[in-house]
MITIVEX-252974 format. One record per residue: x, y, z of N, C-alpha, C in turn. Coordinates in steps of 0.05 Angstrom, whole numbers, padded with zeros to 5 digits, always signed. Layout:
<pts>
XYZXYZXYZ
...
</pts>
This chain:
<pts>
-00241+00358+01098-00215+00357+01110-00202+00385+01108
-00196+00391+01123-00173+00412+01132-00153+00417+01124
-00143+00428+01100-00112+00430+01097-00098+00442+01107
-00100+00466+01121-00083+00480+01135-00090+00479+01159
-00097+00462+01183-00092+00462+01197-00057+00447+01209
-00052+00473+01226-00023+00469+01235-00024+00466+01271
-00004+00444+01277+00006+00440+01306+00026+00459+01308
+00037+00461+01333+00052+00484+01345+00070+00464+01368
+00096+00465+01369+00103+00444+01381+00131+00463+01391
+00140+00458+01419+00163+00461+01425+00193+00442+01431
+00175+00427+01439+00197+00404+01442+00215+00395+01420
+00240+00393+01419+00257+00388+01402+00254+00357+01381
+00251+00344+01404+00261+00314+01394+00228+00303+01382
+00206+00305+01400+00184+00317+01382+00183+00316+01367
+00192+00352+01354+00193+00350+01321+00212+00338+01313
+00228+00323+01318+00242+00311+01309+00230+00276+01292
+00219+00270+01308+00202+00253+01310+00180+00256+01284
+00167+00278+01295+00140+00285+01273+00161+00282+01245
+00175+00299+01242+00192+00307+01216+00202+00280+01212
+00215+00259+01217+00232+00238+01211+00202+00225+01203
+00178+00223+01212+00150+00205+01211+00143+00213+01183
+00139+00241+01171+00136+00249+01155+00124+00281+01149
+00121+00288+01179+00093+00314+01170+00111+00331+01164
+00096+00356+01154+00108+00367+01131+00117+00396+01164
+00139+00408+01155+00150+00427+01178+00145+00443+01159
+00129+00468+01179+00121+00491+01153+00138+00520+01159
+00144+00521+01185+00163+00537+01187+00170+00535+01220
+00188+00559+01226+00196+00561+01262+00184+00580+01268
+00171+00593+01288+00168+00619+01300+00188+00623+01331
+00195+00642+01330+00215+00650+01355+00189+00658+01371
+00189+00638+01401+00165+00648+01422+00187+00671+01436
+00210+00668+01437+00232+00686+01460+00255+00683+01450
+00273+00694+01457+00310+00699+01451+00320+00668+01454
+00311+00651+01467+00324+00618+01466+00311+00599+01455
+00285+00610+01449+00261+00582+01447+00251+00585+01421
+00241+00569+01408+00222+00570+01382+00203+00550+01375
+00183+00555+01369+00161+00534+01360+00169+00523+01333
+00164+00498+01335+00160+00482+01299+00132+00484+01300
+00129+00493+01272+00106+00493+01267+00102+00472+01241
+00086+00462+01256+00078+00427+01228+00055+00434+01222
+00048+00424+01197+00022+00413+01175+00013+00390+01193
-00009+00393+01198-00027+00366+01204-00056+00367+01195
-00060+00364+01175-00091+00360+01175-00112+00340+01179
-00101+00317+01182-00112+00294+01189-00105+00295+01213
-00093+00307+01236-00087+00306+01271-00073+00275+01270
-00054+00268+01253-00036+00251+01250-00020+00253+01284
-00011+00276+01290+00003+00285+01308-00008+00275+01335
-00031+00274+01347-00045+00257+01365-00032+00236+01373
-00041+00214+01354-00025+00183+01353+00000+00183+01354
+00012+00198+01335+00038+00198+01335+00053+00207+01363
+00048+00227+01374+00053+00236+01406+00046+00218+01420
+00028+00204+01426+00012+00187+01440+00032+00162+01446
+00048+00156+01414+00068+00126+01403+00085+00139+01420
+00099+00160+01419+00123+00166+01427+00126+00161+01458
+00102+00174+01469+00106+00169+01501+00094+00145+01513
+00091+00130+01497+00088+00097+01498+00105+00081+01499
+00137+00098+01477+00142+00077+01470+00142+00052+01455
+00122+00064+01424+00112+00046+01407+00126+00056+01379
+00138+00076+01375+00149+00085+01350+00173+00070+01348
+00178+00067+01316+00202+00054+01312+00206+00070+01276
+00233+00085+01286+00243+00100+01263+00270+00085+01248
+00279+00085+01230+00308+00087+01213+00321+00098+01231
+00344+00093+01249+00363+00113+01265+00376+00136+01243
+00384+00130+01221+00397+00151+01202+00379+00173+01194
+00345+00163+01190+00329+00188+01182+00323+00197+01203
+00323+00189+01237+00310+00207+01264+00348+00221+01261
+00365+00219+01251+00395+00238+01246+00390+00254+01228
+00380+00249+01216+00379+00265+01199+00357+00298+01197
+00340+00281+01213+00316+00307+01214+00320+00320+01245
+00341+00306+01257+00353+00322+01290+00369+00343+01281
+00388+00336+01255+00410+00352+01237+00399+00376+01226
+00377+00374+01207+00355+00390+01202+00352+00402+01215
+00328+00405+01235+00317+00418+01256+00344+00440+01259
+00366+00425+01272+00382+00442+01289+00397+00466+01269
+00393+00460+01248+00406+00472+01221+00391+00497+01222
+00363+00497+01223+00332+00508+01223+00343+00529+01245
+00339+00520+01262+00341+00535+01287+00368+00556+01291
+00388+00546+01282+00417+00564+01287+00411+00585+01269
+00392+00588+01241+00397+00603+01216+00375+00622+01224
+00355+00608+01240+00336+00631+01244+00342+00646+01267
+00364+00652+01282+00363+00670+01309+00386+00686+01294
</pts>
């Protein structure tokens, strides 16, 4: 197994998702002046399924922890530009 293999993700709510599910957010990279990648820990390609649930329509989170890791993220993102 793979430990350091990492996903690269732009979509917000996404990582929002991944992060509230559990994977570990390893840092942001700025692609441009508005945009930035999350970059997640996946070494098991957890992230597959999990993307796969989401645009299915099969995931079911805590509403206060998908608040909490939207809160996060956006915390993330204002401190790094």
């Amino acid at each position: 197994m793979n430990s350091n293999k990492e996903l690269k993700i732009k979509d917000f709510y996404q990582s929002a998702i991944l992060k509230t599910l559990g994977l570990e957010l390893l840092r942001l990279e700025q692609s441009d002046e508005k945009h930035s990648w999350f970059v997640f820990n996946d070494p098991e390609d957890k992230t597959k399924i999990v993307l796969a649930d989401y645009w299915n329509r099969d995931i079911m989170v805590n509403a206060r922890d998908l608040v909490d890791s939207i809160r996060d993220l956006k915390t993330r993102l204002y401190q790094s530009r």
